[in-house]
LOBA-565249 format. One record per residue (C-alpha): residue in one letter; x, y, z. Coordinates in steps of 0.5 Angstrom, whole numbers, plus 500, padded with zeros to 3 digits. Each point is the difference from the previous one (the first is absolute). Example, Ala and Ser with C-alpha at 12.3 -4.5 7.8 and 13.67 -1.06 7.14 Angstrom:
<sites>
a525491516 s502507498 
</sites>
This chain:
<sites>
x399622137 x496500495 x500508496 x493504500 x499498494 x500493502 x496501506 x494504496 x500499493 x498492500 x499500492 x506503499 x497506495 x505505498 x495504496 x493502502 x497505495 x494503505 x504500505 x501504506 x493501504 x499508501 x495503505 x498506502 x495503506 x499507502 x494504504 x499507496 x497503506 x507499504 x497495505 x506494502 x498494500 x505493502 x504496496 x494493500 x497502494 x506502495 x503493503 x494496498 x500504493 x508499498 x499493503 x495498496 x504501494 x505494503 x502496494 x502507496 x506500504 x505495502 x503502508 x506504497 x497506502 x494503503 x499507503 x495507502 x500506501 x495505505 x499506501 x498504506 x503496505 x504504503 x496505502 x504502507 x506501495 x496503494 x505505498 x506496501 x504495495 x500494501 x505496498 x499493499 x507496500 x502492499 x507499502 x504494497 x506500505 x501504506 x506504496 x495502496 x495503505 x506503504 x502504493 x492502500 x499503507 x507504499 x497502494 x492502503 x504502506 x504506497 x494502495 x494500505 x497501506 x497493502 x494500503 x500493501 x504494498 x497493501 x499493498 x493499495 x497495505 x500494496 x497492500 x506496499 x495493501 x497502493 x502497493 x506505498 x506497497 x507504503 x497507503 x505505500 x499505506 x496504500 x501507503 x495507499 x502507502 x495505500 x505506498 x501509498 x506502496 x504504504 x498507499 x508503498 x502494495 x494503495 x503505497 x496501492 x497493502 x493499502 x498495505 x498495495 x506500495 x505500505 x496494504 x501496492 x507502501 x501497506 x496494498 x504498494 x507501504 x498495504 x497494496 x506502495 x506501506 x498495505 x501493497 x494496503 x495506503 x494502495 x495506502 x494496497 x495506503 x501508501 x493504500 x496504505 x494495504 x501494495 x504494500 x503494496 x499494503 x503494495 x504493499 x501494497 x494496501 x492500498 x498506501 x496497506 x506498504 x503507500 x493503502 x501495506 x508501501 x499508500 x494499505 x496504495 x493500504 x504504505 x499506494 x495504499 x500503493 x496504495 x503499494 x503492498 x503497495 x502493499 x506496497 x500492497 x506499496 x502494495 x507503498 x502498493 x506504499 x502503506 x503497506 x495498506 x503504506 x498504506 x502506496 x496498494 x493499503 x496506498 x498504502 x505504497 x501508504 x502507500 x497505505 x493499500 x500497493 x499492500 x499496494 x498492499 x501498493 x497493496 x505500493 x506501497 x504506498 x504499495 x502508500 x503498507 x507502498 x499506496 x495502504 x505500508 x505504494 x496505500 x498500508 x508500501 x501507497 x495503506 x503495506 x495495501 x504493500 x498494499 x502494505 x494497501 x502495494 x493499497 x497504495 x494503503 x505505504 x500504495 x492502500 x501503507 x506504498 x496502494 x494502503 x504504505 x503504496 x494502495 x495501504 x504504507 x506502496 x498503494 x493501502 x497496494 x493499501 x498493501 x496500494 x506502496 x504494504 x496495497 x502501493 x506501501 x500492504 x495498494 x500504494 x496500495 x502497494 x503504494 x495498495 x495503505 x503506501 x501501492 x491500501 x500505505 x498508499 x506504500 x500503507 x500492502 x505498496 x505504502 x499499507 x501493499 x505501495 x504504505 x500495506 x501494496 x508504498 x501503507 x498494504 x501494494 x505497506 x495501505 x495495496 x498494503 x501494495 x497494501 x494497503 x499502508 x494502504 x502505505 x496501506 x503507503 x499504506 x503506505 x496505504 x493501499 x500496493 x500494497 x501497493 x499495495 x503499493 x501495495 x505501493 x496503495 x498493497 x498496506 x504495500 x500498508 x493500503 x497506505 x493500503 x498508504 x493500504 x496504504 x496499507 x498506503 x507504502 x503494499 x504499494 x504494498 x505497494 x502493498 x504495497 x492497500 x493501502 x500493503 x504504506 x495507501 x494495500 x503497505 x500506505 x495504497 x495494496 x495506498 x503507496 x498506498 x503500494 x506495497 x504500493 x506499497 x504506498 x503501493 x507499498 x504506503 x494504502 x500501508 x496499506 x501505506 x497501506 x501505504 x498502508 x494504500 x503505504 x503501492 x496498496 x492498500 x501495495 x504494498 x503502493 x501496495 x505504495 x500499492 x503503495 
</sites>
C-alpha cells in the first residue's frame, strides 16, 4: 500500500517555502453562517498543500451546549479510549457522549475514531482550580497518559474538525455543511519538518484558543521547555503546539493584553528598540528578557481565534504572506487575496499587514471596529 506521501505528493517536493495555505472568515456582527464558503476559500489555495493535513475550526455551533465544554477526542485504539472515558468519567458530568458523525466515502487516509463529549467539571474536584485550569489539566493527562487517544478540541461552542487529507476532504469527511458558525478558520498543510499525522493537522487548541500556522519555529524547543514549567505538554509532535499553549497562557492566565501578546510572539528587533523614547524603550526591553522564551523565531504566519475574536500575525520581517480584508461585517484573512476574492469579489478595503503588526476583529457586541494593532 502506498504512504500518504505517495498517494498525495506526485512530484515528490520535500520542501515548499510559502506553504501551507491559511484561511480565516468571521461575521463581527455575530451572525452564523455555513461551512460553503470557508471551504471554497481554503480550497482554492490547493497546491499549497499537499494531503497531509487539512482542518477547521468554528465557532458557535453548539449553541444548545454553549456553556459546556466540548471535547473533541481521536482514538487510536480501543485501549486507549477505555483509558480516556475512565478518565472523563471520574472528572466530569457527561452531558453527552457520542461519535462525530463522520463520511467514511471521503478521500481521508486511516481515520482514527472520532469521538465528542460535551462535559462540566465536577464541582467537588476543583479545589484552588478554576474550570479552565483543570480542564487543561485533564487534557494533558490524557494525551500523555493513554497512548493513542489525543484531545485535539476542549472549548465552549466551538470545534476542531481536522486530518491527513486536502483540507476539502476533511471539511467532506466531517460533514462540516452540517455546521453553522460565526467565526472559521481554515488549514492546508505542506509539512517539512514534522510528521504528516491526524494529530498534527492544524489547527492545534486548547479551550477556545486555536491556532493554524504557515512556517517554521526553529524556537520550538526553547519555547514547549518554557510552557512545560506551567503544565502545558506538548504531544502533538509538530511545532505549531506550542502557539495555542502560548497564547493560552498569556492572554487567560497572566492576563496579558492581546497587544502586548503580539510582541511577545514578534518583538521588534533590538536595534528598533535602541531608537525608541525612553518609556518604549523599557517596555520592550522588559518583555524581550522576561518572555525571551516565549519569542517565536522564524518564518510563520498565524491566523488565531477564541471567542468573540479573531487574529492574524506575521514575524516581524514577513517572511511567509498574509492578506486581511473587510466587506461590511465581514472580516477575512489569507494565505493569498486569490482565496478572499473568490467568496467575496468586491471589498471594502483589502491590504497586507506589516510584519509583527496585528489584524484583530472583534464581535460588535465588544467592539465597533475591526482593530488593526501596531506599536
Amino acid at each position: 500500500m502506498k504512504t500518504a506521501m505517495e498517494l498525495n505528493n506526485r512530484y515528490n517536493d520535500d520542501k515548499v517555502n510559502d506553504a501551507c495555505g491559511l484561511f480565516g472568515m468571521m461575521d463581527l456582527s455575530g451572525r452564523r453562517f455555513g461551512a460553503e464558503e470557508p471551504v471554497k476559500a481554503i480550497a482554492n489555495m490547493h497546491e499549497r498543500s499537499n494531503g497531509l493535513g487539512g482542518g477547521f475550526a468554528a465557532y458557535g455551533i453548539y449553541p444548545e451546549f454553549r456553556n459546556d465544554y466540548a471535547l473533541h477526542v481521536m482514538y487510536l485504539n480501543q485501549e486507549s479510549k477505555e483509558k480516556s472515558e475512565a478518565i472523563i468519567s471520574n472528572n466530569f458530568d457527561v452531558l453527552r457522549s457520542e461519535k462525530i458523525p463522520v463520511d467514511y466515502s471521503a478521500h481521508v487516509i486511516r481515520p482514527p475514531l472520532m469521538w465528542r463529549y460535551f462535559v462540566h467539571p465536577k464541582q467537588n474536584l476543583l479545589s484552588t482550580l478554576t474550570s479552565d485550569d483543570f480542564v487543561v489539566e485533564q487534557v494533558m493527562r490524557i494525551n500523555m497518559e493513554t497512548c493513542g487517544a489525543y484531545v485535539f478540541s476542549s472549548g465552549k461552542n466551538m470545534g476542531v474538525f481536522k486530518g491527513v487529507g486536502f483540507p476539502e476532504d476533511i471539511a467532506a469527511f466531517f460533514r462540516l455543511n452540517d455546521y453553522e458558525g460565526y467565526m472559521w478558520i481554515c488549514h492546508g498543510r505542506f509539512p517539512t519538518n514534522t510528521p504528516g499525522w491526524w494529530g498534527g493537522a492544524h489547527p492545534f487548541n486548547i479551550l477556545d484558543w486555536t491556532v493554524v500556522h504557515n512556517g517554521e519555529l526553529s524556537s520550538y524547543g526553547i519555547n514547549r521547555r518554557y510552557l512545560e514549567m506551567f503544565n502545558y505538554n506538548c504531544t502533538m509532535q509538530t511545532d505549531t503546539e506550542v502557539l495555542a499553549y502560548t497564547l493560552d497562557l498569556l492572554r487567560r492566565k497572566q492576563g496579558i493584553p492581546l497587544s502586548v501578546v503580539t510582541k511577545i510572539l514578534a518583538p521588534p528587533l533590538w536595534e528598533e528598540i535602541a531608537d525608541m523614547n525612553p518609556t518604549q524603550k523599557r517596555l520592550y526591553t522588559t518583555l524581550r528578557m522576561s518572555y525571551g522564551s516565549l519569542l517565536m523565531n522564524g518564518p510563520f504566519s498565524i491566523i488565531a481565534a477564541h471567542q468573540g475574536e479573531m487574529m492574524g500575525l506575521t514575524d516581524r520581517i514577513k517572511l511567509r504572506p498574509l492578506t486581511a480584508a473587510t466587506l461590511d461585517n465581514m472580516l477575512f484573512l489569507s494565505s493569498e487575496e486569490s482565496a478572499i476574492r473568490l467568496v467575496a469579489p468586491v471589498l471594502d478595503r483589502v491590504w497586507s499587514p506589516l510584519g509583527g503588526e496585528p489584524v484583530v476583529g472583534r464581535l460588535k457586541s465588544d467592539t465597533e471596529r475591526i482593530e488593526v494593532i501596531a506599536h
